[in-house]
PyMOL Python script that loads the backbone (N, CA, C, O; Angstrom):
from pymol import cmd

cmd.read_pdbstr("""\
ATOM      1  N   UNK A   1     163.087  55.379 161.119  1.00  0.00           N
ATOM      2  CA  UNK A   1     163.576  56.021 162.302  1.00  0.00           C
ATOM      3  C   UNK A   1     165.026  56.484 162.151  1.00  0.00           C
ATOM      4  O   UNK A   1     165.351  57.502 162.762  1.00  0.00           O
ATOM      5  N   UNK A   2     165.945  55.837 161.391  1.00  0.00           N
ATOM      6  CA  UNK A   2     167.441  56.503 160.777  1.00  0.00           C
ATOM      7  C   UNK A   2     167.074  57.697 160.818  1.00  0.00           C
ATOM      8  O   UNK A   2     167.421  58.580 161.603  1.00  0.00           O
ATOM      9  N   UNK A   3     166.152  57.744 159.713  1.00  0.00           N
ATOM     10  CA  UNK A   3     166.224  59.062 158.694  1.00  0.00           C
ATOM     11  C   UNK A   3     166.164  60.156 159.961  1.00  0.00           C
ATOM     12  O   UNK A   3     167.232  60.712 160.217  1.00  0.00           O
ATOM     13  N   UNK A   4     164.894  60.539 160.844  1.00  0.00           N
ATOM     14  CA  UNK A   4     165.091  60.847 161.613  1.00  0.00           C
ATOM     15  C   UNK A   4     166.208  61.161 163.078  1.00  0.00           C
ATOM     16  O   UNK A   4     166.307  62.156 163.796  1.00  0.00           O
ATOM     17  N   UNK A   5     166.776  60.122 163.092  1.00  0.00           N
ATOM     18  CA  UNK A   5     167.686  60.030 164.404  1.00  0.00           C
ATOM     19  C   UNK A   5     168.859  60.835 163.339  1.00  0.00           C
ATOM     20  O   UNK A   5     169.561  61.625 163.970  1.00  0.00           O
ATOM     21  N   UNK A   6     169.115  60.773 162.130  1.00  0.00           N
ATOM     22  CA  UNK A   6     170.329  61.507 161.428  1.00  0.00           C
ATOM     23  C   UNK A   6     170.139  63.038 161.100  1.00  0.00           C
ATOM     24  O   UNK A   6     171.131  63.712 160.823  1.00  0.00           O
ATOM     25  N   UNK A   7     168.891  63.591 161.127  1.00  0.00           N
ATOM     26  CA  UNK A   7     168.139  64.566 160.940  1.00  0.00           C
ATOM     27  C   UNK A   7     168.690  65.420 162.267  1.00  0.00           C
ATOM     28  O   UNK A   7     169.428  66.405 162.304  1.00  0.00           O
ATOM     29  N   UNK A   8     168.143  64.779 163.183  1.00  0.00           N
ATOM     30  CA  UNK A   8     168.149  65.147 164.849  1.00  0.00           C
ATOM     31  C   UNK A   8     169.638  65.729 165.292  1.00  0.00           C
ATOM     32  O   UNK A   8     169.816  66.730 165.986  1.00  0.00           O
ATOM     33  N   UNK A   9     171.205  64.420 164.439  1.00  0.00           N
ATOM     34  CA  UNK A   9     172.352  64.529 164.912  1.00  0.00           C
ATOM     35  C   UNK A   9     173.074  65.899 163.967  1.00  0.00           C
ATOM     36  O   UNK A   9     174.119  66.510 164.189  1.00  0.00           O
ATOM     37  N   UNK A  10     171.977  66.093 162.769  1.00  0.00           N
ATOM     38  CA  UNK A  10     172.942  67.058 161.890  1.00  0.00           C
ATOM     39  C   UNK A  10     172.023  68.409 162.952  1.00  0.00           C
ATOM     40  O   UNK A  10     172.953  68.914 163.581  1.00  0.00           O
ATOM     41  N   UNK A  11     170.962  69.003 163.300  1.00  0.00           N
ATOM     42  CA  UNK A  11     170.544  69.476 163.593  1.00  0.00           C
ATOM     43  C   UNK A  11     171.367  70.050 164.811  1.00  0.00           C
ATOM     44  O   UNK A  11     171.772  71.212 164.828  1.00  0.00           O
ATOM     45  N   UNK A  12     171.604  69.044 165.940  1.00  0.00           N
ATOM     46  CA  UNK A  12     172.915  69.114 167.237  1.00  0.00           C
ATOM     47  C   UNK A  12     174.068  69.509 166.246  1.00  0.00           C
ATOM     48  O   UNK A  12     174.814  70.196 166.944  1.00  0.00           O
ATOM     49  N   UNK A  13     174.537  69.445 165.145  1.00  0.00           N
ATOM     50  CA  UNK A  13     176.102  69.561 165.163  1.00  0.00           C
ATOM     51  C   UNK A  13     175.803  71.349 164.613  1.00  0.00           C
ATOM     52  O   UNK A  13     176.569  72.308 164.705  1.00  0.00           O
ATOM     53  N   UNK A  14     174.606  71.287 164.128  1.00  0.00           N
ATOM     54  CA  UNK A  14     174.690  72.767 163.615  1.00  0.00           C
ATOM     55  C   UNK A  14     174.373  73.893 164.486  1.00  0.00           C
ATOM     56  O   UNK A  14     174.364  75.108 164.291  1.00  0.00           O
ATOM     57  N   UNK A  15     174.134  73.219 165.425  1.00  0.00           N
ATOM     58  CA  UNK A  15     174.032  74.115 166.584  1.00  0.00           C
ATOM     59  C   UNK A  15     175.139  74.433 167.795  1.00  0.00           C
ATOM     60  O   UNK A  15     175.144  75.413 168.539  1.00  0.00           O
ATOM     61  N   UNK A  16     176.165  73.208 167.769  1.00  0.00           N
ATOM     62  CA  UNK A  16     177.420  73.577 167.858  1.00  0.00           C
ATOM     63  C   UNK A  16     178.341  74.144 167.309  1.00  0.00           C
ATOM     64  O   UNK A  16     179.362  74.389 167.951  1.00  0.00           O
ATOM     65  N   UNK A  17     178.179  74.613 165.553  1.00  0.00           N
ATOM     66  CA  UNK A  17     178.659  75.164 165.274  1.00  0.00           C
ATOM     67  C   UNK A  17     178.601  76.868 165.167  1.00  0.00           C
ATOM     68  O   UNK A  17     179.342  77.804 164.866  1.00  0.00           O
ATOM     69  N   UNK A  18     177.043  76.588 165.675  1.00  0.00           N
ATOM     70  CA  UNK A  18     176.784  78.202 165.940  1.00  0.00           C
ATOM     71  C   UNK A  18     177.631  78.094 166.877  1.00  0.00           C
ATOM     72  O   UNK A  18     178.668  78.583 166.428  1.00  0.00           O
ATOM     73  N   UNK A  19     177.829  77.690 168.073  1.00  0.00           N
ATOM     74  CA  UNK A  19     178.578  78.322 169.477  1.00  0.00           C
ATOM     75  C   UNK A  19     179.605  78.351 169.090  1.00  0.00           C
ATOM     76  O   UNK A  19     180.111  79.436 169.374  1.00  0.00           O
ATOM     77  N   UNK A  20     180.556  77.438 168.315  1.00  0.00           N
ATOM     78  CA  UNK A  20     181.667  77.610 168.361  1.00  0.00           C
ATOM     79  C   UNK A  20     182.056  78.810 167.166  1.00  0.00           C
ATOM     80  O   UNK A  20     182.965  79.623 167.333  1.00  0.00           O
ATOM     81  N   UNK A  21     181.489  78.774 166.365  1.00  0.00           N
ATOM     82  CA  UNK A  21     181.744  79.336 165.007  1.00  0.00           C
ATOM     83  C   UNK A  21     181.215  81.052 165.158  1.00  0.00           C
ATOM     84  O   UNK A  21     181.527  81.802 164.233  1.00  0.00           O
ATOM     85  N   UNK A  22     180.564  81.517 166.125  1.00  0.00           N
ATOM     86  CA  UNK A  22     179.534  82.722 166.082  1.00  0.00           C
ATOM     87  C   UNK A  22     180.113  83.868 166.060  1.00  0.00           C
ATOM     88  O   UNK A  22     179.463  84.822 165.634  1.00  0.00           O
ATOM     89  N   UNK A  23     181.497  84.068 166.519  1.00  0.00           N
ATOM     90  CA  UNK A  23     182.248  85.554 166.293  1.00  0.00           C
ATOM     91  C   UNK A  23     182.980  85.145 164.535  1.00  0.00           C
ATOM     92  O   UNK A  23     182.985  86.215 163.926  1.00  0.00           O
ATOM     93  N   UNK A  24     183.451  84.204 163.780  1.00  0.00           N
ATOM     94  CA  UNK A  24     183.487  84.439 162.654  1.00  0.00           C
ATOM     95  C   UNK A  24     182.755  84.560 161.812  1.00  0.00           C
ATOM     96  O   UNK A  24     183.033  84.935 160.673  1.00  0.00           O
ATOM     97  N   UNK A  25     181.152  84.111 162.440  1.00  0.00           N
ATOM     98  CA  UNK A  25     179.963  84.247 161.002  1.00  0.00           C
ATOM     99  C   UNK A  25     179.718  85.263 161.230  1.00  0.00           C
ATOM    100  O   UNK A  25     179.531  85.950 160.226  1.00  0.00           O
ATOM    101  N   UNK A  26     179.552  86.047 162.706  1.00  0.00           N
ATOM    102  CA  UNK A  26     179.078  87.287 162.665  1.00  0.00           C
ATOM    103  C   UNK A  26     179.952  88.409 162.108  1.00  0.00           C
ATOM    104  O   UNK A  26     179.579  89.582 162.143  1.00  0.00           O
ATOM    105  N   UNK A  27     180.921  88.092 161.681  1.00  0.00           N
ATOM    106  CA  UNK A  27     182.153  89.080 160.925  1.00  0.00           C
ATOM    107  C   UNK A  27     181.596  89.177 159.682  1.00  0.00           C
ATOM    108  O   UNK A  27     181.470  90.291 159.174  1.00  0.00           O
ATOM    109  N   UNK A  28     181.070  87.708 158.830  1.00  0.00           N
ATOM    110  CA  UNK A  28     181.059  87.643 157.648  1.00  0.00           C
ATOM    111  C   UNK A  28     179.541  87.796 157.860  1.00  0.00           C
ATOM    112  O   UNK A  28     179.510  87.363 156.708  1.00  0.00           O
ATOM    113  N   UNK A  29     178.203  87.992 158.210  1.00  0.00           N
ATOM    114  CA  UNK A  29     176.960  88.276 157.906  1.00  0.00           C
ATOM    115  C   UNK A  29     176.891  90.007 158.905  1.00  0.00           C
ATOM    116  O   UNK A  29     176.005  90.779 158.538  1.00  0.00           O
ATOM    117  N   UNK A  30     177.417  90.271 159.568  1.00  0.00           N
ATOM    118  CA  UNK A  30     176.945  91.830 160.134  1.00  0.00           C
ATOM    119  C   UNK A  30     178.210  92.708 160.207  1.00  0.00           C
ATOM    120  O   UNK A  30     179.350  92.502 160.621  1.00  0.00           O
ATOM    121  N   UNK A  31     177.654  93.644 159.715  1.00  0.00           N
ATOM    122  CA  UNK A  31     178.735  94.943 159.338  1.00  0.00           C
ATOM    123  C   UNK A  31     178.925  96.132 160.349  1.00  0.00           C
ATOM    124  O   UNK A  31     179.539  97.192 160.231  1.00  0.00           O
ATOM    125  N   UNK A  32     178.244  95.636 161.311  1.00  0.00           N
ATOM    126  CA  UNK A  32     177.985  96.451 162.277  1.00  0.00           C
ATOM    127  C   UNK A  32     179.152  96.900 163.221  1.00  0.00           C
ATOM    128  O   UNK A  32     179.883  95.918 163.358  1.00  0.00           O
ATOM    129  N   UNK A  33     179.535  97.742 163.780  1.00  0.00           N
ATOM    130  CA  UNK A  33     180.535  97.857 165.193  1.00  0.00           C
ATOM    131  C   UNK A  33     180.520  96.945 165.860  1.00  0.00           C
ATOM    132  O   UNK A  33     181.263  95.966 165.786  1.00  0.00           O
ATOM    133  N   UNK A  34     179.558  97.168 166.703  1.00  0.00           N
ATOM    134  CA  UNK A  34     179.273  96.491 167.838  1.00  0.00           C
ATOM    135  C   UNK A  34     178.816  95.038 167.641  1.00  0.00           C
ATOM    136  O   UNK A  34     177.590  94.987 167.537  1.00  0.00           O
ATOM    137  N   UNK A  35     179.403  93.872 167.560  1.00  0.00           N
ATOM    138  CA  UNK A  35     179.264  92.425 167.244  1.00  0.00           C
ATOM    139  C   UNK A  35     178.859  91.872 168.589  1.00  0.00           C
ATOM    140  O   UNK A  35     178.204  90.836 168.701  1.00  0.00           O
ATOM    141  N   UNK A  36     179.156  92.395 169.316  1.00  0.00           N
ATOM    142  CA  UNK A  36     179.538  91.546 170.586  1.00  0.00           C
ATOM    143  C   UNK A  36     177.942  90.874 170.828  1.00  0.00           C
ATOM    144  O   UNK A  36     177.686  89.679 170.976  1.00  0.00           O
ATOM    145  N   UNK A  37     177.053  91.924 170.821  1.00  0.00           N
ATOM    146  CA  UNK A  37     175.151  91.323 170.731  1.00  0.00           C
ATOM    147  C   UNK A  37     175.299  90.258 169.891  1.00  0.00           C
ATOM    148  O   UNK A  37     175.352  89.238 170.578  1.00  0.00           O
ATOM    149  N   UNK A  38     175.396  90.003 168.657  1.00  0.00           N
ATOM    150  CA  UNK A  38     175.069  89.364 167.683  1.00  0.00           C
ATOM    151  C   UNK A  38     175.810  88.451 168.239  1.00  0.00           C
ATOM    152  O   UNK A  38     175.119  87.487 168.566  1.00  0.00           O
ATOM    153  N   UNK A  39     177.084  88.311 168.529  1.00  0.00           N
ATOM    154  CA  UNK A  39     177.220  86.944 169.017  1.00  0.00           C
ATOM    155  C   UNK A  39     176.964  86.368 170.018  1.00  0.00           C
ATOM    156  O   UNK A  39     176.689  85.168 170.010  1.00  0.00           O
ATOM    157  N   UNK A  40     176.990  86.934 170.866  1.00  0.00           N
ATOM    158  CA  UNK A  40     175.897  86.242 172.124  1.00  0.00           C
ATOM    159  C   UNK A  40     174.483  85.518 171.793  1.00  0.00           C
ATOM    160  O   UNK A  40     174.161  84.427 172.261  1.00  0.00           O
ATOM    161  N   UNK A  41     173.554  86.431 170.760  1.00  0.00           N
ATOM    162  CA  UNK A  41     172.446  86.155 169.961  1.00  0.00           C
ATOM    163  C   UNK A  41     172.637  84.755 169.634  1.00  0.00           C
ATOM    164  O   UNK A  41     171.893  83.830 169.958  1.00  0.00           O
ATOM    165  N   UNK A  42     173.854  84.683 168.867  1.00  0.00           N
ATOM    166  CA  UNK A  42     174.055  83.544 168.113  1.00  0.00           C
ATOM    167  C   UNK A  42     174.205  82.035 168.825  1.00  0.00           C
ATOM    168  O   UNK A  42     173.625  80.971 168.608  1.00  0.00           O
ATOM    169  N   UNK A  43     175.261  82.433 169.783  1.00  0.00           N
ATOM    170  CA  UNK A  43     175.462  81.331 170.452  1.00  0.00           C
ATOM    171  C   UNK A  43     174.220  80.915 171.407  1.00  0.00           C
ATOM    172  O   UNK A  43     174.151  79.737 171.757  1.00  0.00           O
ATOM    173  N   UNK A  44     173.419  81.667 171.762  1.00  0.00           N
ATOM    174  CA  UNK A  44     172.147  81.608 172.913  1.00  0.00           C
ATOM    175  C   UNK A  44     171.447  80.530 171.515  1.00  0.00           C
ATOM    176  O   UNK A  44     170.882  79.467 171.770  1.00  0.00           O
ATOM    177  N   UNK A  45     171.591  80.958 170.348  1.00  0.00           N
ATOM    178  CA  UNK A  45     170.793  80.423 169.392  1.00  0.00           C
ATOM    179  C   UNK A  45     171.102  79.008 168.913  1.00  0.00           C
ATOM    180  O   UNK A  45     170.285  78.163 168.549  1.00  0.00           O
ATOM    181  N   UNK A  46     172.444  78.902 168.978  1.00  0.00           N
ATOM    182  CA  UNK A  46     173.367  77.192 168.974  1.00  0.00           C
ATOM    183  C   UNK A  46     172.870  76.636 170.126  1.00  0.00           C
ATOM    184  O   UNK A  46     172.404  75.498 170.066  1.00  0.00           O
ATOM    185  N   UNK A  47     172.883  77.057 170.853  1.00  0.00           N
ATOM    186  CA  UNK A  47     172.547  75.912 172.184  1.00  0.00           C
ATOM    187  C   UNK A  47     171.063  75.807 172.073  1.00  0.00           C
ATOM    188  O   UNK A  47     170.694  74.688 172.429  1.00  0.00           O
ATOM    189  N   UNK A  48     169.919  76.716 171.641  1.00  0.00           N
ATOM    190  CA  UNK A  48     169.025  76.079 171.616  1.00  0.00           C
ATOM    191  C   UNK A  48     168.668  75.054 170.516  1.00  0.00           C
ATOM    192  O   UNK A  48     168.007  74.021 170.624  1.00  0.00           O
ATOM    193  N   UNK A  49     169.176  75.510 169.598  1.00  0.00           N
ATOM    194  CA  UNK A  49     169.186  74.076 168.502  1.00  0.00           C
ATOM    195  C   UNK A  49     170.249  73.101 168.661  1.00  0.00           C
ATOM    196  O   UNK A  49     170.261  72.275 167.748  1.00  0.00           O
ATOM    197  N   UNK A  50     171.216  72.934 169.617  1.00  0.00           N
ATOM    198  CA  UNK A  50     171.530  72.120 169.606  1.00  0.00           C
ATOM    199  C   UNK A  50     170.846  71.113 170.950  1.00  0.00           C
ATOM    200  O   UNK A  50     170.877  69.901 170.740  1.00  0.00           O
ATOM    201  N   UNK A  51     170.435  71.434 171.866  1.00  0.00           N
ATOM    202  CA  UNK A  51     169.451  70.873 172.929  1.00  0.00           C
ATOM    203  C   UNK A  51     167.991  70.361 171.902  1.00  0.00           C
ATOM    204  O   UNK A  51     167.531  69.254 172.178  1.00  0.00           O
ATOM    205  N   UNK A  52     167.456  70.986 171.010  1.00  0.00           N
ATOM    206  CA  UNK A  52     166.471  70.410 170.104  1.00  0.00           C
ATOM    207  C   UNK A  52     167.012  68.910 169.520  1.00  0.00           C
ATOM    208  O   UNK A  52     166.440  67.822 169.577  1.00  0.00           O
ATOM    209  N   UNK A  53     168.302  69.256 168.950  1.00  0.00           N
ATOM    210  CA  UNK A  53     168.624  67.931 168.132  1.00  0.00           C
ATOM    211  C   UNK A  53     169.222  67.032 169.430  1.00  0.00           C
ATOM    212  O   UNK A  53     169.927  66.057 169.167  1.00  0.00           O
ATOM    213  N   UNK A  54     169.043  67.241 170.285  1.00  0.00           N
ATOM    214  CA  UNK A  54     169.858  66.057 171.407  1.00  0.00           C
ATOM    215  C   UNK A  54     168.302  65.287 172.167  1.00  0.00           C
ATOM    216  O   UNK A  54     167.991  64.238 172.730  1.00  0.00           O
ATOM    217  N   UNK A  55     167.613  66.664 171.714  1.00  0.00           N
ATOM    218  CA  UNK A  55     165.718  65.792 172.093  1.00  0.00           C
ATOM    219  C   UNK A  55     165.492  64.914 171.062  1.00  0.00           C
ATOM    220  O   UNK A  55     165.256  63.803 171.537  1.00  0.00           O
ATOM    221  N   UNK A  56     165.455  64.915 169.711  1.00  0.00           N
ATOM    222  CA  UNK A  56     165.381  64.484 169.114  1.00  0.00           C
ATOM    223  C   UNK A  56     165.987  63.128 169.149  1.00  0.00           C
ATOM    224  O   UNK A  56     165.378  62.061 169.069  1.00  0.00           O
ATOM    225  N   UNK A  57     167.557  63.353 169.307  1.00  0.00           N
ATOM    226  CA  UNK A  57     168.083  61.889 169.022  1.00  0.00           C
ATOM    227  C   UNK A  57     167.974  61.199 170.707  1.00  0.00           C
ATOM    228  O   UNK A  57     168.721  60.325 171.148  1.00  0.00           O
ATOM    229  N   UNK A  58     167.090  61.716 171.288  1.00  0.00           N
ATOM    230  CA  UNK A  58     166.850  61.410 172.982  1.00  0.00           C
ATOM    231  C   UNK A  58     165.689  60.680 172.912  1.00  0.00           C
ATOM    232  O   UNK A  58     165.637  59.732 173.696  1.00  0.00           O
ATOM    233  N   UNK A  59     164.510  60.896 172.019  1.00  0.00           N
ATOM    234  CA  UNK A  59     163.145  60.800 171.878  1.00  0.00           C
ATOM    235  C   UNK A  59     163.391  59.482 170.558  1.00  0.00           C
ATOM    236  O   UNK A  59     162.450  58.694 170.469  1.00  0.00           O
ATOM    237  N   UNK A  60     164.284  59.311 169.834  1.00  0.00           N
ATOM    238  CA  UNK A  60     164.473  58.011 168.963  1.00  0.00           C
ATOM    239  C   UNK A  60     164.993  56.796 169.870  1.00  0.00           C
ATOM    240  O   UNK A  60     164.685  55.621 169.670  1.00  0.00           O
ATOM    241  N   UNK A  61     165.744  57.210 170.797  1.00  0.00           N
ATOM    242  CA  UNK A  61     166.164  56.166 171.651  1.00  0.00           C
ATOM    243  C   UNK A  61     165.872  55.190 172.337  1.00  0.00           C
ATOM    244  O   UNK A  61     166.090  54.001 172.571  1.00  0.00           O
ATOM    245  N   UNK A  62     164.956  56.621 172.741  1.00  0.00           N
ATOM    246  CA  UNK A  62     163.605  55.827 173.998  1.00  0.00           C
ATOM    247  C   UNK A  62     162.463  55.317 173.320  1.00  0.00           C
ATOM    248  O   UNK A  62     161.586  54.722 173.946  1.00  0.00           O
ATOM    249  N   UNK A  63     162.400  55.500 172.092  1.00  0.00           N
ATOM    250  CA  UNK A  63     161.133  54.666 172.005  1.00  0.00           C
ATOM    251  C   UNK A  63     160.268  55.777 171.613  1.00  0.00           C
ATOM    252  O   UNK A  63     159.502  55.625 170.662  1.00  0.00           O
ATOM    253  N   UNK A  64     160.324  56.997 172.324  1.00  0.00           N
ATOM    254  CA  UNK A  64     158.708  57.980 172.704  1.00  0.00           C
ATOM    255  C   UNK A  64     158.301  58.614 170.964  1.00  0.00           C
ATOM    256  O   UNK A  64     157.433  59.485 170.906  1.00  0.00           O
ATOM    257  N   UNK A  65     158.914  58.166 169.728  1.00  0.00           N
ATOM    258  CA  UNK A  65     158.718  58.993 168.535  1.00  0.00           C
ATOM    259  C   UNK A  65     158.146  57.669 167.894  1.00  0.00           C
ATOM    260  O   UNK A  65     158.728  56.664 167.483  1.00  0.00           O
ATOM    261  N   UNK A  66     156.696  58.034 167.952  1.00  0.00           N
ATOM    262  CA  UNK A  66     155.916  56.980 167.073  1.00  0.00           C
ATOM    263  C   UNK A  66     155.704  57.406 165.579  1.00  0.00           C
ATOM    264  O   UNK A  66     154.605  57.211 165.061  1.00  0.00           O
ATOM    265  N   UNK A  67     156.624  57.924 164.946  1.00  0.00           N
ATOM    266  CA  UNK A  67     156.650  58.265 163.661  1.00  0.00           C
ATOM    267  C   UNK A  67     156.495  57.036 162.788  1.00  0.00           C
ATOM    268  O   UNK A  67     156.965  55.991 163.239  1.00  0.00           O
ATOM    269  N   UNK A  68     155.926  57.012 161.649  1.00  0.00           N
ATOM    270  CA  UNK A  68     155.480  55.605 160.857  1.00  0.00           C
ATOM    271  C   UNK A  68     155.091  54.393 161.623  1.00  0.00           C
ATOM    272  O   UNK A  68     155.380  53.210 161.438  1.00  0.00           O
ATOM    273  N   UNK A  69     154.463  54.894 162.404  1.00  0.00           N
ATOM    274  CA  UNK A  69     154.368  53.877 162.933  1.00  0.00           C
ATOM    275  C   UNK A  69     152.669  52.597 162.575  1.00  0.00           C
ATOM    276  O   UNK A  69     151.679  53.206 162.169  1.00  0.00           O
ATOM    277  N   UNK A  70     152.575  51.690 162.677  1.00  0.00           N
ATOM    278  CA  UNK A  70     151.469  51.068 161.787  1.00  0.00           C
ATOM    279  C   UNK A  70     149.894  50.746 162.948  1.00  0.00           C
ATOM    280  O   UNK A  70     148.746  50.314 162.851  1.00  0.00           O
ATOM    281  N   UNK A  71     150.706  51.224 163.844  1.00  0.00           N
ATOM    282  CA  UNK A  71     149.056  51.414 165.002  1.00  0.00           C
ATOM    283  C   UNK A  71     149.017  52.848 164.847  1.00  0.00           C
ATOM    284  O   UNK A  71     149.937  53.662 164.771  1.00  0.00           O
ATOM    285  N   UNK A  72     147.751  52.995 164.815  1.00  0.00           N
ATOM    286  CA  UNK A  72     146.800  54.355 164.897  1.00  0.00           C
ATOM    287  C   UNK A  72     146.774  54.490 166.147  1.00  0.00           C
ATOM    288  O   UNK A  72     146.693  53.410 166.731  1.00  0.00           O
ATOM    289  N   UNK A  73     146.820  55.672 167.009  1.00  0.00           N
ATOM    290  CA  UNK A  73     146.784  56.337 168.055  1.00  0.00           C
ATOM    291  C   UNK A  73     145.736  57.419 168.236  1.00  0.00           C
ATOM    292  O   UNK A  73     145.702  58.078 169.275  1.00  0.00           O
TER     293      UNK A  73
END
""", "prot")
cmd.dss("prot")
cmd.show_as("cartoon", "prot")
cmd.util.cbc("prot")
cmd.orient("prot")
């Protein structure tokens, strides 16, 4: 369950770094004029992976992730 719950927390941080980070990556991946889409894109895109990895390390907490677990369901 580590392995997982550490999976979950790198998953949240990389999705904060989209929000915070999204007008300098979009400098360095799009050549385009108009950035301003792409970063909005981006950050709409950090917050949803970072709400994924906060389920994740939400769902190790509680119990609800029966991963390896040795009863069959």
């Amino acid at each position: 369950m580590k392995i997982v719950a550490i999976i979950g927390t790198i998953v949240l941080m990389i999705g904060i770094i989209c929000i915070y980070d999204a007008r300098q990556i979009t400098k360095k991946i799009f050549s385009f004029g108009d950035q301003n889409e792409a970063v909005f894109a981006l950050k709409i895109t950090g917050f949803i992976i970072s709400i994924i990895g906060r389920i994740i390390n939400y769902a190790i907490k509680k119990g609800l992730v029966f991963l390896w677990s040795k009863k069959s369901y």
